[in-house]
N, C-alpha and C positions, 0 to 999 in steps of 0.2 A: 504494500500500500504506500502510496507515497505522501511524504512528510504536508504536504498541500490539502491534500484528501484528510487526510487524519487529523487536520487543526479543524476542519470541519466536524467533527465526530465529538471532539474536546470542545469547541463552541456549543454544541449543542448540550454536554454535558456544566458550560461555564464555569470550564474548570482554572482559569486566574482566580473567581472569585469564591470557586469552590475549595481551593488550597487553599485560601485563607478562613475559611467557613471551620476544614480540617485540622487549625491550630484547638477548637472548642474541645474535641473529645481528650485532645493531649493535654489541655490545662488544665479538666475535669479529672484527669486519672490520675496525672502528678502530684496536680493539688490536694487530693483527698490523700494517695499512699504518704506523700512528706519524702519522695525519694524514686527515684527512676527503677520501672520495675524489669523482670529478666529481660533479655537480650532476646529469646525465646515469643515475649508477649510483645513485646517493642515490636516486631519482624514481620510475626501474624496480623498484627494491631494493624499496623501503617496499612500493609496491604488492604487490607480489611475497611478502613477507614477510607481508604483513596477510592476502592471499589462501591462502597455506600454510595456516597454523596454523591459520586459520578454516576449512578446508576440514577438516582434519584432527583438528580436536576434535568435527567434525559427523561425520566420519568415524567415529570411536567411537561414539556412540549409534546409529549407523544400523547396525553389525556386532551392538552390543549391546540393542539395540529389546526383543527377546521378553524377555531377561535383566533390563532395567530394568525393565520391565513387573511383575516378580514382584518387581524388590526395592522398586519404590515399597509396593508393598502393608505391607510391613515395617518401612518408615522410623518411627521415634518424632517424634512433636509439636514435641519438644523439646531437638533435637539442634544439636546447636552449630553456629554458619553457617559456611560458608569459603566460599574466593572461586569456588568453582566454580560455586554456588548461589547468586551476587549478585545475580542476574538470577532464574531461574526453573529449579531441577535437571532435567534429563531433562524439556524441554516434548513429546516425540513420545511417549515412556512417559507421559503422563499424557495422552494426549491428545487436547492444546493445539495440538500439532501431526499432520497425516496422516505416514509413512511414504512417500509417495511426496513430499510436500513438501521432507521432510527429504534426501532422496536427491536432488533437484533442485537444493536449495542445495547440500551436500557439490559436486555435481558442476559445478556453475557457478562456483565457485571454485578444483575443482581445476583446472580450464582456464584460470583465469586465470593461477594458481600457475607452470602449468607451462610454459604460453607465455613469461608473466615469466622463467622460471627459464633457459629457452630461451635467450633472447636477451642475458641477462649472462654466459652460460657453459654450452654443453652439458651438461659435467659438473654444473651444480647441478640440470639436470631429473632428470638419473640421482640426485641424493641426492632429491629430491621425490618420483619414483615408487618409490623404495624405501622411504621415509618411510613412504607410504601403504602398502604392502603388508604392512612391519612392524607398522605398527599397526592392521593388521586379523588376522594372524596372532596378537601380543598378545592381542588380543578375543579372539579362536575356542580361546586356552587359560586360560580362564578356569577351568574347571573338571577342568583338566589337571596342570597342573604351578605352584608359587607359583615359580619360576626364569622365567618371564616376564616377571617386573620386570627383567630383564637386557636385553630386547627393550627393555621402554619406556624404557630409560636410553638405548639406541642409540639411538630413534625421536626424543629430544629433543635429541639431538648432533646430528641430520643438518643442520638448517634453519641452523646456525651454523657448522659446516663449509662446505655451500655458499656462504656467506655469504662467506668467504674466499678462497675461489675465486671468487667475482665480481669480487672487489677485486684479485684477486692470480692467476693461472692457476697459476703454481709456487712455491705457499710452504711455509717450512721444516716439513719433516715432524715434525720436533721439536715445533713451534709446535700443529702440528695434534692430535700423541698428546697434549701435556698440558691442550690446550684439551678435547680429549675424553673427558678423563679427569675433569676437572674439573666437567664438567657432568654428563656422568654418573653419579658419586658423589653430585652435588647431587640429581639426579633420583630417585636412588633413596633416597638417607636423608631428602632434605627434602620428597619431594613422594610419592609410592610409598608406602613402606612407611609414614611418617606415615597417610595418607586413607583407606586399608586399613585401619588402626588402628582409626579410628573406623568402620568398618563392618562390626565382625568378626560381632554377631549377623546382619545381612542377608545377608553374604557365605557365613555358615551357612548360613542356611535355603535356600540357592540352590543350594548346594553347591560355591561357589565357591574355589579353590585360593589363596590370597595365604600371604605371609608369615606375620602373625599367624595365622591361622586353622589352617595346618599345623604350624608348628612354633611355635606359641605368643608372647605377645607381652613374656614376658622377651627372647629370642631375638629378635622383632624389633626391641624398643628398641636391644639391644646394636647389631647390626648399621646402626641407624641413626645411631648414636655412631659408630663405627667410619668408614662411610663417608661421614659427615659431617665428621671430620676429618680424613680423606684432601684430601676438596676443598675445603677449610679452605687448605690447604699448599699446595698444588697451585693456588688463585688466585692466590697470594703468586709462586710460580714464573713464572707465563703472564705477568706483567707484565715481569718482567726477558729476557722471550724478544718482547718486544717492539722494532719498528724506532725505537719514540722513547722514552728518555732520560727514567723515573721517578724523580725524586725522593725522599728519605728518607719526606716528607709523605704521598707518594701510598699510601707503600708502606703507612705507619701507617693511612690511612683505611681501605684493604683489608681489613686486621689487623683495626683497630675493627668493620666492616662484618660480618663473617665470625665475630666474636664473638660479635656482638648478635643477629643474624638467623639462625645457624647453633648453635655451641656452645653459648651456655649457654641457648636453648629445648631444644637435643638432649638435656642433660644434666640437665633438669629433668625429662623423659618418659621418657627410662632412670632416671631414680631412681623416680620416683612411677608408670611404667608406665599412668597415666592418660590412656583418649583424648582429656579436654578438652583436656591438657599436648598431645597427638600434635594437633589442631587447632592450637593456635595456633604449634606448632611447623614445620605446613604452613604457615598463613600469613603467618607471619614470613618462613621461608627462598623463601616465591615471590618476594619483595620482592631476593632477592640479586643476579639478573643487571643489573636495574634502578639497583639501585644500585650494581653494577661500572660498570654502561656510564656512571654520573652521573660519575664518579671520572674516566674513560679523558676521556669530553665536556670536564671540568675542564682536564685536563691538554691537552687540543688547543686549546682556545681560550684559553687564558692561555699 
């Protein structure tokens, strides 16, 4: 296959923005052990990790195929880049790629996903095949209800959750609700209702249900402030419910991290209610789990 063809196949997967998606399950399993686990789980993990999310960002386009189809027709010239579109947006809506391709990749990775997920802990296949399921359920209410960003917040907790349970079969339940709290606040004020923002005309003409588009997008900045500083506080917490011993330092980097990359883009989009503001406030807060997990990395090897 040549290297040309196959950035198509990772487009569709969105996997610039899915690597960095992939720092969550390694912050979530570091951060809970307090210490980098075998060499063994690390090897399976990764694989496993990179086969998920790629499977399941292909996953979306191939529910949403006929859907992208109508909104490409829609898109302006000149619309702001994000990371989802680093590569190539919706190459089977345009297609760059067949529908039967796309379903082949999705599906060649969920197998890997799930075998992986298999063998570091039954229970992480059960959060993988529900993963998937949710985020096709997501899809299919596109033009149903905008409270389906409550799914997609679930759908990006799960791969992080198992993660933890790879490392660990019984960990503190505490550890688990604020880790999912956390992410899923992120999910939705920093990634969700932000990228909706910017697609309120297309998401119209489709007839599509999001947040901005039904209840307007005072209403959804608000709510992205909102629970954006939920999981603001809520990162700051997950480190002290941690098994190693953060330092005042660490705690400051988090603080600084969760500022720069979270509140004040959130707080610049709730005041100016502008989607460029809602773009770079997506692009910013994708950079967050990445830079937790740089932080927890810091702290294990020094």
């Amino acid at each position: 296959m040549k290297f040309a063809r196959l950035k198509l196949f990772f487009a569709l997967s969105r996997t610039p923005h899915g690597l960095l998606d992939m720092a969550a399950p390694c912050f979530g399993a570091c951060l809970w052990l307090g210490a980098f686990p075998s060499f063994y789980v690390i090897f399976i993990g990764l694989i496993t990790v990179f086969a998920g999310y790629t499977a399941v960002y292909a996953l979306n386009d191939v529910v949403d195929y006929h859907v992208d189809k109508k909104k490409i027709q829609h898109l302006p010239e000149n619309k702001a880049p994000d990371l989802d579109a680093a590569l190539v947006s919706h190459p089977m809506a345009r297609g760059l790629l067949s529908f039967k391709e796309g379903l082949l990749w999705a599906g060649a990775w969920s197998f890997i996903a799930l075998a992986g997920a298999y063998i570091l802990n039954p229970v992480c296949a059960l959060f993988f095949l529900g993963g998937c399921v949710l985020e096709a359920v997501y899809c299919l209410l596109l033009k149903v209800s905008p409270l389906r960003t409550i799914i997609n917040g679930i759908v990006k907790t799960l791969g992080t959750l198992a993660a933890v349970y790879a490392v660990d079969p019984e960990p503190s339940l505490v550890y688990l609700a604020a880790l999912f709290f956390t992410l899923f606040l992120w999910e939705i004020g920093g990634q969700n209702i932000p990228n909706d923002s910017t697609d309120i005309e297309e998401d119209t003409l489709v007839g599509a249900q999001t947040m901005p588009v039904r209840f307007g997008i005072d209403i959804a900045a608000y709510a992205v402030l909102v629970t954006l500083t939920g999981a603001f506080f809520l990162s700051l917490i997950i480190l002290s419910l941690s098994q190693a011993d953060f330092e005042f330092l660490y705690y400051a980097a988090a603080a600084g991290a969760g500022i720069f990359l979270l509140i004040i883009p959130a707080v610049k989009f709730y005041r100016s209610k502008n989607p460029v503001h809602a773009m770079i406030l997506f692009n910013k807060a994708s950079n967050f789990p990445a830079v937790m997990f740089l932080i927890v990395l810091f702290k294990l090897v020094f």
